[in-house]
Every structure is written in structure tokens, then in C-alpha cells.
C-alpha positions in Angstrom: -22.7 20.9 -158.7 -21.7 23.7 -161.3 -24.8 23.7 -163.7 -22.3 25.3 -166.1 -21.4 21.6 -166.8 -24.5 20.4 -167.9 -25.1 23.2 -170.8 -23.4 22.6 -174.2 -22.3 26.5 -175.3 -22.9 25.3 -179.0 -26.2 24.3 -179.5 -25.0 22.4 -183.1 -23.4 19.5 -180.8 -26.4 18.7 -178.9 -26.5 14.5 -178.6 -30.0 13.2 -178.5 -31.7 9.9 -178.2 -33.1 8.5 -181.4 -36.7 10.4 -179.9 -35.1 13.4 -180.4 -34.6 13.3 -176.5 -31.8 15.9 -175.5 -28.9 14.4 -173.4 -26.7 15.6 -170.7 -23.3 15.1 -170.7 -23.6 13.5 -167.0 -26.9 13.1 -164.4 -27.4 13.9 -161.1 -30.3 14.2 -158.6 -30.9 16.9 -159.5 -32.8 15.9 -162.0 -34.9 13.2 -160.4 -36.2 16.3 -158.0 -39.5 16.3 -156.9 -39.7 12.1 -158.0 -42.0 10.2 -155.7 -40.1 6.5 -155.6 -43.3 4.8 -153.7 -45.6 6.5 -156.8 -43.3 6.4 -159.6 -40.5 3.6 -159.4 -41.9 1.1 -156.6 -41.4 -2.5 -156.2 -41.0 -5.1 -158.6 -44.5 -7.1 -158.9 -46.3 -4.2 -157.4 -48.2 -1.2 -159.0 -47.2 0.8 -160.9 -44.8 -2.0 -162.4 -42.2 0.5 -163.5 -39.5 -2.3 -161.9 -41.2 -5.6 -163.3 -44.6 -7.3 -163.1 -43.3 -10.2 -161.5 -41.6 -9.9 -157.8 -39.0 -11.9 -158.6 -38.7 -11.3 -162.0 -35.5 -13.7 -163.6 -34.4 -14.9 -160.0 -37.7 -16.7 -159.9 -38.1 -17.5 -164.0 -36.0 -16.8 -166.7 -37.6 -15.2 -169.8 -39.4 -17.1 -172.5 -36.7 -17.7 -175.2 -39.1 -18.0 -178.1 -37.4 -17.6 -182.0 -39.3 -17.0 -184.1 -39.2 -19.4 -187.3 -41.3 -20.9 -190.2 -40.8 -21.6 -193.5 -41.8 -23.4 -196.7 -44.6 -25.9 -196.1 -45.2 -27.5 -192.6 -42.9 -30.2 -192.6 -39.8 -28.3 -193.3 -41.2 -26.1 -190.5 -41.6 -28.3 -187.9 -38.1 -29.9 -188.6 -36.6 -26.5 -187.4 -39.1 -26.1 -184.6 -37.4 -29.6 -183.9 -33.9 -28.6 -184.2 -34.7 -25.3 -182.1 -36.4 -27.0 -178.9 -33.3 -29.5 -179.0 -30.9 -26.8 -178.5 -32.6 -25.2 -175.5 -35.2 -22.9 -176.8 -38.7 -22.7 -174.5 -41.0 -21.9 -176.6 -42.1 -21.5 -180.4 -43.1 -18.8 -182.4 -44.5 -19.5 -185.5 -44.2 -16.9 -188.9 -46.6 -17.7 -191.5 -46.5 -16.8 -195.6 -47.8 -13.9 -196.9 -51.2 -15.8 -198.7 -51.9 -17.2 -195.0 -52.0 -14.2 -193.3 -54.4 -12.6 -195.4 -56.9 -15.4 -196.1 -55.5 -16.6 -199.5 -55.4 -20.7 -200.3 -51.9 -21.5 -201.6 -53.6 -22.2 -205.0 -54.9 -18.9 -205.0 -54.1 -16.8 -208.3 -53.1 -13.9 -206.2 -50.5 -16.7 -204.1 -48.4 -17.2 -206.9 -45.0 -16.8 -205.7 -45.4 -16.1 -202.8 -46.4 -19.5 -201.0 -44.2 -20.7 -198.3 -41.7 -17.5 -198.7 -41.9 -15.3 -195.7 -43.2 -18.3 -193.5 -44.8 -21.2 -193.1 -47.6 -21.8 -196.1 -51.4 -23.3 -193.8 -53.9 -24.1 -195.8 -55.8 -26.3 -193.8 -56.3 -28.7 -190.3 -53.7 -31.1 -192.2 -50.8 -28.8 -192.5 -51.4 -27.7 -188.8 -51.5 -31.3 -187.8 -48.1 -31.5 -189.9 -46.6 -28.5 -188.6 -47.1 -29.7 -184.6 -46.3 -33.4 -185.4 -44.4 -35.3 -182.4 -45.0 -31.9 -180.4 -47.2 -32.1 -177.4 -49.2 -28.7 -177.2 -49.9 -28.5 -173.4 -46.5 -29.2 -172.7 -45.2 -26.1 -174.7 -46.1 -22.5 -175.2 -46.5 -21.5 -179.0 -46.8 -17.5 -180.2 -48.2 -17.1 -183.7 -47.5 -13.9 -185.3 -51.3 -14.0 -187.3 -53.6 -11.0 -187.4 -56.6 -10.8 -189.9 -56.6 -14.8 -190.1 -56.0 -15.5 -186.2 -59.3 -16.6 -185.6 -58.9 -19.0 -187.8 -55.3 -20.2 -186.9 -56.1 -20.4 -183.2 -59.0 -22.9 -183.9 -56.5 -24.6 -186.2 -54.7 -25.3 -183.2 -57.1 -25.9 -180.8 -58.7 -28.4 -183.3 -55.3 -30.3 -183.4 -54.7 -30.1 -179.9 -58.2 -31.9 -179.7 -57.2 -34.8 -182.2 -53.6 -35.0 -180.3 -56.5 -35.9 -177.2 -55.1 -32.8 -175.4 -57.3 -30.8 -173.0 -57.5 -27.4 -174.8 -58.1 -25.9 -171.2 -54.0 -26.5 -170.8 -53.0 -24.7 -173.9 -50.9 -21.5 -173.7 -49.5 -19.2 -175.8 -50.6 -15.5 -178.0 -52.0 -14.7 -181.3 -51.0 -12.0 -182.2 -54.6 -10.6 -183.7 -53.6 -6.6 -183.7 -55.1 -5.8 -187.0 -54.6 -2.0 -185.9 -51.1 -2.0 -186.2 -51.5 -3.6 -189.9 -53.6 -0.6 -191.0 -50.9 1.7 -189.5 -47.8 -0.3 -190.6 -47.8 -3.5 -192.2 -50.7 -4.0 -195.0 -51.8 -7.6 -193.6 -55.3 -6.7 -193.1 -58.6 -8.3 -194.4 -61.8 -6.9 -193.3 -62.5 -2.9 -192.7 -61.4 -1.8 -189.0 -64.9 -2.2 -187.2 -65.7 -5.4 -188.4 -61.9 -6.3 -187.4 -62.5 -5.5 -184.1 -65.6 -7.2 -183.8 -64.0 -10.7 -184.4 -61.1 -10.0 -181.9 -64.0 -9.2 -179.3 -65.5 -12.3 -180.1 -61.9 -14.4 -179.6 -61.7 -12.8 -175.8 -65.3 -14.2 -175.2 -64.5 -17.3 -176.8 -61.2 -18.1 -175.3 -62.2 -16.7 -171.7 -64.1 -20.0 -171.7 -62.5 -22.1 -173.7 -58.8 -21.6 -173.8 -58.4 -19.4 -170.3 -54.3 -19.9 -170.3 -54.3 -18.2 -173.9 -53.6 -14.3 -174.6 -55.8 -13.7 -177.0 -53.7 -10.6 -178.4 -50.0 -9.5 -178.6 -50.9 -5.4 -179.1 -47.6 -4.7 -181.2 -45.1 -2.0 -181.1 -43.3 -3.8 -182.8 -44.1 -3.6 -186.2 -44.8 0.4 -186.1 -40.9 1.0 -184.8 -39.4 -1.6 -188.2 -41.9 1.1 -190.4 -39.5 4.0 -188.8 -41.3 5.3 -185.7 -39.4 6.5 -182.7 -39.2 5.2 -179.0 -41.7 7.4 -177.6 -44.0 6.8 -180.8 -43.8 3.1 -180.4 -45.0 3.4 -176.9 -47.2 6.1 -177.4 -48.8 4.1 -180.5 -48.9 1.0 -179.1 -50.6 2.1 -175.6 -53.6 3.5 -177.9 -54.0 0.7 -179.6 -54.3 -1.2 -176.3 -56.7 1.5 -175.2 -58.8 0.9 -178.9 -58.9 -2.7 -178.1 -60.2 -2.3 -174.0 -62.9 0.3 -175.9 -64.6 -2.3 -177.7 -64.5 -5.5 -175.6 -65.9 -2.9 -173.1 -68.5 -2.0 -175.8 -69.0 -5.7 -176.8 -70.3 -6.3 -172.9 -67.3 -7.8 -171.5 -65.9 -6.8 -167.9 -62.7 -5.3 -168.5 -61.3 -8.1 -165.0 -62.0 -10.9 -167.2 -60.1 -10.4 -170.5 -57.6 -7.9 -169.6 -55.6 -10.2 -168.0 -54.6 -12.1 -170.6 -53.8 -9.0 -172.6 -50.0 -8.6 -174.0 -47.9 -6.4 -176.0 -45.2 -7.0 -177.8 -42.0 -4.4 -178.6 -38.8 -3.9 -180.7 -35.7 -3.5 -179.3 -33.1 -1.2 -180.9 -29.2 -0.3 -180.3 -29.9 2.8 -178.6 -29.3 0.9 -175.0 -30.8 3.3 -172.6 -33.6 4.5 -174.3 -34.5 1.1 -174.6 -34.3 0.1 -171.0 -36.2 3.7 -170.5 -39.1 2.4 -172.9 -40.0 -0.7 -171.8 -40.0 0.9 -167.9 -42.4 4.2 -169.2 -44.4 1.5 -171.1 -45.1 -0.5 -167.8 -45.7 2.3 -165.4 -48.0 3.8 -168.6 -50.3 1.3 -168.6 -51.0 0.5 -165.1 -52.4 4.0 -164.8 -54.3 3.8 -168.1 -56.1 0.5 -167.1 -56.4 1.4 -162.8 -57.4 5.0 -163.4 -58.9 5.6 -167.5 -60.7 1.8 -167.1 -61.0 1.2 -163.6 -59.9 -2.1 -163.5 -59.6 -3.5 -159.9 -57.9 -6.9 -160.8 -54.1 -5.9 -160.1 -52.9 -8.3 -162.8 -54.8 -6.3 -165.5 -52.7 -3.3 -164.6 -49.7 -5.5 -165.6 -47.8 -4.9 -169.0 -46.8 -8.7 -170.2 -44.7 -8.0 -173.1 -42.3 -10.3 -175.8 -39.4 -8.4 -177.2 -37.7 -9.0 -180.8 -34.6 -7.5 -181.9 -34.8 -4.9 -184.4 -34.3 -6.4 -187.6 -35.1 -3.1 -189.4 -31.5 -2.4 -188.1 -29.8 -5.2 -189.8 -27.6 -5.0 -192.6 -26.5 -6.8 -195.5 -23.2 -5.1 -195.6 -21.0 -6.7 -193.1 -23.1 -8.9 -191.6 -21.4 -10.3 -188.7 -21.9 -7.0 -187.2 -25.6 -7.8 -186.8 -24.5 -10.6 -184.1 -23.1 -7.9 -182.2 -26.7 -5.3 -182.5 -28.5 -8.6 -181.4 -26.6 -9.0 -178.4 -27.3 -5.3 -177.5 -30.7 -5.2 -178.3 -31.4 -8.7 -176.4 -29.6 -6.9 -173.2 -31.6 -3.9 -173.4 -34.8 -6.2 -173.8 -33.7 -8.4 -170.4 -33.1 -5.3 -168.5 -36.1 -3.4 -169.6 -38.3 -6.4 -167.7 -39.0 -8.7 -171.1 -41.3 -11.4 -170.5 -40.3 -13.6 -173.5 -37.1 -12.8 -176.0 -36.7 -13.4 -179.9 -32.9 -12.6 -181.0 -33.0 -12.1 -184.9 -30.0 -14.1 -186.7 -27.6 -12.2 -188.3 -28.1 -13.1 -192.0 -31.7 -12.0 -191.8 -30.7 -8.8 -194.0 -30.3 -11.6 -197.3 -32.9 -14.3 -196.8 -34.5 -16.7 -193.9 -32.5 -17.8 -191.6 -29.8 -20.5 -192.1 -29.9 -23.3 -188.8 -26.3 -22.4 -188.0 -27.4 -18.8 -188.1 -30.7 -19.5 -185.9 -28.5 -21.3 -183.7 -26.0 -18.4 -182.9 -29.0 -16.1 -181.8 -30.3 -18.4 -179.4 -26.9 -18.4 -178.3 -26.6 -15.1 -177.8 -30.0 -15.2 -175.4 -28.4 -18.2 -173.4 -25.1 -16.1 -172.6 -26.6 -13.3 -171.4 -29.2 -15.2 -169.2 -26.2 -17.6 -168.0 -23.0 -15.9 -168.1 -23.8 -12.1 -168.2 -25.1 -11.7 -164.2 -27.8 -9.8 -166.0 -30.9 -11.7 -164.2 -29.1 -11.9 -161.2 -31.0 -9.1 -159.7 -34.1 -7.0 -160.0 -34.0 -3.9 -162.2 -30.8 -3.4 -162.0 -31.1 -0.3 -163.6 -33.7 1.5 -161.1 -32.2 5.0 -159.3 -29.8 5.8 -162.8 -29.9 9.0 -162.5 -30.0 8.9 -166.6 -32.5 6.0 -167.0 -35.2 7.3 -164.2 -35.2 11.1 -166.2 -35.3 9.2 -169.4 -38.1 6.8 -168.1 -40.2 10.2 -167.0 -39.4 11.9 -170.2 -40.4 9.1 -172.6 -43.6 8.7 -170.5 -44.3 12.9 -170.4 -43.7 12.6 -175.1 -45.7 9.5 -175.1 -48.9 10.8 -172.8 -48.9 14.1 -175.1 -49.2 11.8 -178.4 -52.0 10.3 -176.9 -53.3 13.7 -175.9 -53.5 14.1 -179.6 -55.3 11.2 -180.5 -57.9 11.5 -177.5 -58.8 15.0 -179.6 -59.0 13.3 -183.1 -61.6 11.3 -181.3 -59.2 7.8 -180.4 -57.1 5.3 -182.2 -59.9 4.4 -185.0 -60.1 7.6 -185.7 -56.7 8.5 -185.9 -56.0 5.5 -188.1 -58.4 6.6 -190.6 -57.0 10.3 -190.9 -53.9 9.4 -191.2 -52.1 10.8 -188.2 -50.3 7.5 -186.8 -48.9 6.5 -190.3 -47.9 10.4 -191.2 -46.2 10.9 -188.1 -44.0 7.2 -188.6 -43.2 8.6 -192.3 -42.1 11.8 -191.0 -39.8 9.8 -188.4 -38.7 7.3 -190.9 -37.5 10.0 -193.3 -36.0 12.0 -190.9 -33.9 9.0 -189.7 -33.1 8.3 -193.7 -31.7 11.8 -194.0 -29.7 12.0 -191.1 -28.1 8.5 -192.6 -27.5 10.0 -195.3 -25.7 12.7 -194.4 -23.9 10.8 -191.9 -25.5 12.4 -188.8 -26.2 9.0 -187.8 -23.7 5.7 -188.1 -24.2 2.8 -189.6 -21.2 0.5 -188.7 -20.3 -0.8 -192.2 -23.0 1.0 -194.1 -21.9 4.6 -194.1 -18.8 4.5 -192.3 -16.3 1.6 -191.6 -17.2 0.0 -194.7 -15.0 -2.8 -196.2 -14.4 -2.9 -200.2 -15.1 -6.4 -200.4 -17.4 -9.2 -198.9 -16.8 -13.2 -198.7 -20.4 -14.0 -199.2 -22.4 -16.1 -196.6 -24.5 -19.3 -197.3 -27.9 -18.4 -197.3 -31.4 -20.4 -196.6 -33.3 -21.0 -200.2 -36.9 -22.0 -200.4 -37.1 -25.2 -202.6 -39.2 -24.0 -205.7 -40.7 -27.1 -206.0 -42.3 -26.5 -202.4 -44.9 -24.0 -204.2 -46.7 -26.7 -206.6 -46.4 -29.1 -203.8 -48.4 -27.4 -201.4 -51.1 -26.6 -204.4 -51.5 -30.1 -205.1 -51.7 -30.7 -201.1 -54.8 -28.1 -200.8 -56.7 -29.5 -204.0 -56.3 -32.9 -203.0 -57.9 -31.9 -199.5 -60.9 -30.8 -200.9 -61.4 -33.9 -203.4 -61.5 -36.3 -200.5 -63.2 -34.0 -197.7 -66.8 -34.7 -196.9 -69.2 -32.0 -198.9 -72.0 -32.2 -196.4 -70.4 -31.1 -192.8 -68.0 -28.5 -195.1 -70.7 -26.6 -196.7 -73.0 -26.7 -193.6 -70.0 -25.2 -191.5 -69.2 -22.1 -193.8 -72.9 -21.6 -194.0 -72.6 -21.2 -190.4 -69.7 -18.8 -190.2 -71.4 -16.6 -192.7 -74.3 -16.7 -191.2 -72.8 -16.1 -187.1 -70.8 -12.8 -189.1 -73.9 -11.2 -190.4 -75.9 -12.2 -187.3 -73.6 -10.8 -184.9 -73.2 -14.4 -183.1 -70.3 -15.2 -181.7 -68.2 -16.3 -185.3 -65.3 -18.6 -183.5 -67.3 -21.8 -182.4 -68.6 -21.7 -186.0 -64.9 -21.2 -187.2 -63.4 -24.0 -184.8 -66.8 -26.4 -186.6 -65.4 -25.2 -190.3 -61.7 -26.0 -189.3 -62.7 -29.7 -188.5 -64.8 -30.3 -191.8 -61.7 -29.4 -193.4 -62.3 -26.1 -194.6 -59.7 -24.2 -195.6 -58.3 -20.4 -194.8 -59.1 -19.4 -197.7 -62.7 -20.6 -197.8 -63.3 -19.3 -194.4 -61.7 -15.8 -195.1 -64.2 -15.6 -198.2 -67.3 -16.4 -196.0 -66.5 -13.6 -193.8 -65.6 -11.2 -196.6 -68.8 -11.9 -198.3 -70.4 -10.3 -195.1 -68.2 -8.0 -193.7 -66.1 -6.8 -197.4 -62.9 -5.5 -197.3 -60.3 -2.6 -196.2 -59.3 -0.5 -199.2 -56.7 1.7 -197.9 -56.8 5.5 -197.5 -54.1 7.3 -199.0 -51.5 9.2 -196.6 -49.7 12.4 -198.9 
């Protein structure tokens, strides 16, 4: 084959992936030479994973199709979780407000306005009793996107599962609980880094035991890749994270077989197809060799990469907003034949407000019709042996390994956080993606070209106002009636299990079932551990 055909003369048309990965005009074997397929690609359900971690992947299961919803207080959110399980979804995924997920009561001075917007507003063992009401825990799988508070949320759950007579040994389901990613990308954080870390040691202990169906983290991409980081940083990010987190359960004098199975990740899905597909194989193959060879683990299914996928909604847009059904669709593809384990599909009015039910309704859609009509999960990796996707795979794993290169010479993740290099290096890619917007190196369908001169506007979900001094009221009258003996004498104990270095969450699970609230549990920890005041990246 002429190699004259695979060079572009004029270097200024060179097409590249959004990592900045050069692309041929076509592939051939040529560049696969030298690829071991026993070492490299493999079998699906065997190591190194790059094919799947199940054998049978969506022949024998289809993926999770968990949506992500919550909003308002918990009755409003359990009528949608409701209305979402009635029209075939398989599991729940809950999104909390803004004052739950950094340890603020809704009647919190710093709350104000912000209760119930962004998610569902928790407060207390009431409101999670509200939220789950007529929902049978072991019969369902729940994901709750919660970080700095998930200790707390997950013993809010277990405690209801206990007063719904459940056995809490049959739960299943993720917190999320990557604070790293929120120093990096999202601002969601409480305590400082190491103290972080020591309470997300303390959950693998605890739910080992307790709750042994549970994955005590989601270690998320996902967030890093909205903030404007590439493909190969998402991976590349997100892998060190993981690493950060296997460090210090390690440290903490846990055997890396007994919580690193229930380890998953969780990753964006963008419009760039291939690289997608590409991603989510490196990812696999990635860590199998970072958790067989860095961590000798010996268990085969702590090798395995269990991952959820959610559709990018960084790449929605209010402008034209139909087209966003259409990225969805695309992005949910890429995610089914990348290997996803579970599958959120973003609704296409997500650029204005919350989702609308009829808008909700359309993206779970869009999952059915590709798992049902497309032929997609018909067989295994269909996209193993590309000529394309098998060099892309390599290349994204060959960028990603080199960025963690860098951050095993800054001294690890921690480290890395705290200088600054993770959040610089997603700045630079975020502005480098906004300039070549702007000058129309990149297309936005609708945004910067294609655009219409007018819009017919589209309902939108709105948050009841009065839902705000509702909940307030809810919380005060909580602690009027509560018992004053069992609370005090349970935040006593969580304050006293942080500064001892006892394990905090069977003090935690104690405080949720006097009725203690996130807030006042939060604030016993803080009083020990203090918290993160940003660094400053320039």
C-alpha cells in the first residue's frame, strides 16, 4: 500500500481527535504491526479486559439504564423515580442539591437559594425515608452521585433499608465518594484531602462487612472531562485517582483482594465516536495492568474496570436544542460499544433547566432503541481488529501512561492535586477547545454554524419557590420533636471516632437513626478534621 496516501502534503489540514491525536485519512495493518492480540486485545471477560469484563457482555445482560434525576424536596423526587421505573428504567441514580453535598442543613444561612435546585434537598432519615417511599431497596440498584457527605448518605440508606425490615447484606448500588476529583474539578469538597481520604478508607472497611454488594466508590472521569479536559486526560486523571485511592486503603491495612473488587469508575461520553470507543477500551486494558502488575492483586475481578457512562452534558446547547437528542444518541452508542456497565442519557433540555418528564422520557428512549433495535449488543466488541480503533486504543493508552509518568515524578495524585498540575493542564485544554470554537476550527451544530435566527421556546421544569421554606420548616420541626439524649450522645461519638482514628461510619449510621441531621454531622467532623481552603491555580 503506497504510503504516499497516508501523508497530508499540507501540514495546516491535519484532522485530529479532540486529544490532539493525529488521524489518517485510512488504516491499515500496517499500523497494528508488532500488536500482540493474546497480550493486548484478548477475550472478553479475560485479562487484560480490553474487549469487556464480562464474557458475555450484553448477550448475557444488558447494561444498567440508570437516569439520573432529583429535584426539589424528596417527594417530588421520588414521584419521578416513580414515573422513571414505570417506563422501563433499571436502576436509580439519585442527584442531590448543592447544601447536601457539602454538609449544609437546608436552613442553613449559606443554603439560601440554593435548596432543592440542582437536586434533591436531604436533610435527615425522614426525607430519605420520603425519597425511597413504596420502593423496595434490595430489589433495586440505586447510584448516588455524593462525595464529601457520602458517608453520611450511605448510612442514610442503609438506616431506611433497616426500618423498611430489609437485610442491608442485599443492598447494591455506588456512592460516588471521589472527593479527588472535586478538588480538581468540581468545588464540592468538605474536609482537607487527607482527612478525605481517611473516611473513604473507613467506608471500604465498613461496607466490606456490612454492605458487601455495595461499591463503595464511583472514581470519576467524568466530572474532570465537563471542566474541559481531553480523552487521554480523562483517562489518564481518572486512573491516578484510582491508584490515590488503592494507596491509602493499602496504607489504612486493607488487602487490596478485599475492596478492590467492588471498585468502579465512572466516564463521560462525548461526540467524538471513535475516540470514545478507543477510551473506554485503553481505560480497561490500563487498569488491569496497574492493579495485576503496580498492586499485585491476584483476585482477577480486581483487575476489572466496572464503569457507568453519562452523556456529555458539557456538550449541550441551549441554541437549538433538539440537536442535543441527536449528541445523546451518539454519545450513548459510543458508551454501549466502549463496554459500559450502566448508561445515563442526558435529556435534551438540560442546557435551560432540570429536566421536564417528557424530556427524561425521550432519553431513556434513546437507551432502549439502541439496546433493542440498533443490533448494537448483539455481539461482543464489535469494534475489536478496526484497524482505526485498535491504533487509537494503543495511542490513547501510550498519552495517558506518560501523564501518569508525570504525576509519579511530582510524587502521586495528592501531590499533584496540591500543585496544581491536574487542574492547570484541564484549564489549558478547556481554553484551547474555547478558542478553537471561537474561531470556528471546531463546529458547534447551531452554535457557530447552522444557526437558526429564531427559536420557538421549550417548556421547561421550574422548582416551586415555595419548596425552599417548606423544607426549612421540615428540618426545624425534626429537631423539636427528636429525642435530645440518643442525638447528642451519637455526635459525641462521631466526633470523638474522627479525632480517635476509629472507624467513624458505625458512629455515623448511630447519629443517622437519632435523627441527626447532615448538617450536624458534617459540623462534628469539621470540628476535628477543619476544612479545604483552596489553592489558587494562575
Amino acid at each position: 500500500m503506497s504510503e504516499k496516501l497516508k501523508t497530508r502534503p499540507d501540514a495546516s489540514t491535519e484532522i485530529e481527535t479532540s486529544s490532539h491525536i493525529p488521524v489518517n485519512p485510512f488504516y491499515t495493518p500496517a499500523d497494528l504491526k508488532g500488536t500482540d492480540y493474546e497480550g493486548e486485545i484478548g477475550y472478553p471477560g479475560e485479562y487484560p479486559f480490553t474487549r469487556g469484563v464480562q464474557a458475555t457482555m450484553y448477550r448475557g445482560r444488558l447494561w444498567t439504564m440508570r437516569q439520573y434525576a432529583g429535584m426539589g424536596d424528596a417527594e417530588e423526587s421520588n414521584k419521578r423515580y416513580k414515573y422513571l421505573l414505570a417506563n422501563g428504567t433499571t436502576g436509580l441514580s439519585v442527584a442531590f442539591d448543592l447544601p447536601t453535598q457539602i454538609g449544609l442543613d437546608s436552613d442553613h444561612p449559606l443554603a439560601a437559594g440554593e435548596v432543592g435546585k440542582v437536586g434533591v434537598a436531604i436533610d435527615s432519615i425522614e426525607d430519605m425515608q420520603h425519597l425511597f417511599d413504596g420502593i423496595e431497596l434490595t430489589k433495586i440498584s440505586t447510584s448516588m452521585t455524593i462525595n464529601a457527605t457520602a458517608s453520611i448518605l450511605l448510612a442514610l440508606y442503609v438506616a431506611v433499608a433497616r426500618r423498611q425490615g430489609a437485610d442491608i447484606r442485599k443492598l447494591s448500588g455506588t456512592v460516588q465518594n471521589d472527593v479527588l476529583k472535586e478538588y480538581i474539578a468540581r468545588g464540592t469538597y468538605i474536609y482537607p484531602p487527607q482527612q478525605a481520604m481517611r473516611v473513604i478508607t473507613d467506608m471500604f472497611a465498613w461496607a466490606n462487612e456490612n454492605v458487601p454488594d455495595w461499591n463503595t466508590i464511583s472514581i470519576s472521569g467524568y466530572h474532570m472531562r465537563e471542566a474541559g479536559s481531553t480523552a487521554v486526560q480523562e483517562v489518564a486523571f481518572t486512573l491516578g485517582n484510582g491508584m490515590a485511592y488503592v494507596e491509602a486503603a493499602i496504607k489504612a491495612g486493607l488487602d487490596v483482594d478485599q475492596f478492590a473488587p467492588r471498585l468502579s469508575f465512572f466516564f463521560n461520553a462525548h461526540s467524538n465516536f471513535l475516540e470514545e470507543v478507543a477510551k473506554f477500551r485503553a481505560a480497561r486494558r490500563m487498569w488491569a495492568r496497574i492493579m495485576r502488575e503496580h498492586f499485585k492483586a491476584r483476585n482477577p475481578r480486581s483487575w476489572m474496570l466496572r464503569f457507568h457512562t453519562q452523556t456529555a452534558g458539557s456538550t449541550l446547547t441551549a441554541q437549538q436544542p433538539e440537536n442535543n437528542i441527536v449528541r445523546t444518541a451518539i454519545q450513548a452508542m459510543a458508551a454501549v460499544l466502549g463496554g459500559t456497565q450502566s448508561l445515563h442519557t442526558n435529556s435534551y433540555d438540560e442546557a435551560l433547566a432540570l429536566p421536564t418528564e417528557q424530556a427524561a422520557r425521550i432519553a431513556l428512549r434513546t437507551q432502549q432503541v439502541i439496546a433493542y433495535e440498533s443490533g448494537a449488543p448483539q455481539t461482543i466488541d464489535p469494534m475489536a481488529g478496526s484497524y482505526y480503533v485498535e491504533s487509537l486504543t494503543n495511542e490513547i493508552e501510550k498519552r495517558a501512561a506518560e501523564y501518569l509518568g508525570k504525576i509519579e515524578v511530582l510524587g502521586g495524585m495528592l501531590k499533584a492535586i496540591e500543585h496544581g498540575f491536574v487542574q492547570q493542564e484541564i484549564q489549558n485544554a478547556a481554553y484551547e477547545y474555547q478558542q478553537a470554537v471561537d474561531h470556528e476550527q471546531a463546529i458547534v451544530v447551531g452554535v457557530n454554524r447552522f444557526e437558526v435566527e429564531e427559536e420557538k421556546p421549550i417548556p421547561i421544569q421550574r422548582i416551586d419557590p415555595a419548596l425552599e421554606p417548606r423544607q426549612i420548616e421540615r428540618v426545624r420541626a425534626l429537631r423539636a420533636k427528636r429525642d435530645a439524649g440518643p442525638w447528642k450522645a451519637a455526635l459525641t461519638g462521631v466526633e470523638d471516632a474522627a479525632r480517635s482514628g476509629a472507624n467513624v461510619m458505625p458512629r455515623i449510621l448511630t447519629a443517622v437513626e437519632a435523627s441527626a441531621t447532615v448538617g450536624e454531622i458534617s459540623d462534628a467532623m469539621r470540628r476535628v478534621f477543619g476544612e479545604y481552603k483552596e489553592a489558587v491555580v494562575i
